[in-house]
N, C-alpha and C positions, 0 to 999 in steps of 0.2 A: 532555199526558198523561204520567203518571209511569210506567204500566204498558200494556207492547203483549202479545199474545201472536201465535204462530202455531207452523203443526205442519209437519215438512219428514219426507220419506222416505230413508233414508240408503242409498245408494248405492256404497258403498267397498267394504265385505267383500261375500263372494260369498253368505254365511249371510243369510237372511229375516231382517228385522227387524221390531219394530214401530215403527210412525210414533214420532217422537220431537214431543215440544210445549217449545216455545221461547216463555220469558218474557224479556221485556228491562223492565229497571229504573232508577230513576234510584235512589242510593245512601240520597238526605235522606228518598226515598218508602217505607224496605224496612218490612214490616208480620213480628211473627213467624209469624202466621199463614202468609205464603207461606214464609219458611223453612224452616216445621215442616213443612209439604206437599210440600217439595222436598225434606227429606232422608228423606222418608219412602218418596220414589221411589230414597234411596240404601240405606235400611237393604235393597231387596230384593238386591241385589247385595254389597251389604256396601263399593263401590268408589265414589271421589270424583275425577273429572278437575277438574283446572285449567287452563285457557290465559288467558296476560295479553296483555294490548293496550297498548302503551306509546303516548305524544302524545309532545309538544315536551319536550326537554332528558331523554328519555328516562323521564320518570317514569309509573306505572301510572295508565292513565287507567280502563281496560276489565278485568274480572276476568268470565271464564264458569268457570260451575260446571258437570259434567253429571255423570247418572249413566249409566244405559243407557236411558232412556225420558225423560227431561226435562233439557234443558239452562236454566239461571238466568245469564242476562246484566246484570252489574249495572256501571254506570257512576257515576265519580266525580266529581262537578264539581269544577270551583274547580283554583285553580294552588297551588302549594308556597309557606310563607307563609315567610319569611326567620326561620332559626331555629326554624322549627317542621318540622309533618309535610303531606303535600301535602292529608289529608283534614281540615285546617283548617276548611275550607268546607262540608266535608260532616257532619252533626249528629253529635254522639257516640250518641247512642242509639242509631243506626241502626247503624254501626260496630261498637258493643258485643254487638248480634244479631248479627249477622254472624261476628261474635270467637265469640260463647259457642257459637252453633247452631252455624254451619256449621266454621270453623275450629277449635274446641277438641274439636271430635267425635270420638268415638276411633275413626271410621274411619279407613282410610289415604286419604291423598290422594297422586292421580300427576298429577306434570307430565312435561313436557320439559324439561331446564334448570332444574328445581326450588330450585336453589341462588339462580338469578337469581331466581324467583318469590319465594321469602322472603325475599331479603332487601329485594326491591320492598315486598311485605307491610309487615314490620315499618320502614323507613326512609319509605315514601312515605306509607304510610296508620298507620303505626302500629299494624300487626295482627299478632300474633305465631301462629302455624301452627302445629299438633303431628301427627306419624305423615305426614308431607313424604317422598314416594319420588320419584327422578330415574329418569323411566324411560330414557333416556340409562345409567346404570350396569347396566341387565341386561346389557348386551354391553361389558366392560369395557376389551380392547384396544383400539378403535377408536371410542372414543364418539359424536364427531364425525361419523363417517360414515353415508353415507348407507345403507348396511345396518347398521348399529346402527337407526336409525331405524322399517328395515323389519322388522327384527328386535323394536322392541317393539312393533309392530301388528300382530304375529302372526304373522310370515313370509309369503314368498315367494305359496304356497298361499290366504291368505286374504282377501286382498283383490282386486280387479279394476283 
């Protein structure tokens, strides 16, 4: 099966949420249809999260997307092709949705370590990112640490 879905209740901040629904994908399966439906749970917030999932020799195997009500898990087969890019294996069309919808979007996208996420993007699959925030740089002394961390999930106060 290319496509699973389910809904989880989040649990971290101390604010009501609504259930969030989690699609997991395999990368050769992505259809634009589900893209356009996932950013469409972005255009309400205007905000795009990234977390990557790195495998063996360190390359991006896993890429979720979420917004505030749908998170998109989409995974990449195949290994890194000598001289090439590791989404060798995985079809360019699919990659090209992927590039135009969801990364070329002119919302911002936040990671953690955003520096590391692009350049995984563009060196491992070949996908180049626009409007990339680290949210690591909101608290610029101490990036690293672990209140920088707590500090872009909202402080102290909002989560449990």
């Amino acid at each position: 099966m290319d496509t699973t879905n389910f809904t989880l209740q989040q649990n971290i901040y101390t604010d009501s949420h609504p259930q969030i629904t989690v699609s997991r994908h395999n990368a050769n399966a992505l259809k634009a249809a589900e893209l356009h439906d996932f950013m469409s749970s972005v255009a309400t917030t205007g905000h795009l999260g990234i977390a990557p999932v790195y495998g063996s020799k360190c390359t991006l195997s896993i890429v979720a997307f979420a917004s505030s009500t749908r998170v998109m898990i989409i995974k990449f087969p195949g290994q890194r092709k000598e001289g090439g890019y590791r989404g060798a294996s995985t079809k360019r069309p699919a990659l090209d949705l992927l590039e135009y919808i969801v990364l070329r979007s002119s919302y911002p996208k936040y990671a953690f370590r955003m520096d590391n996420v692009a350049l995984s993007l563009i060196f491992d699959l070949n996908l180049p990112i626009i409007h990339a925030v680290d949210l690591l740089d909101l608290q610029k002394p101490d990036r690293q640490s672990f209140d920088a961390i707590l500090f872009a999930l909202g402080g102290k106060n909002y989560y449990n």
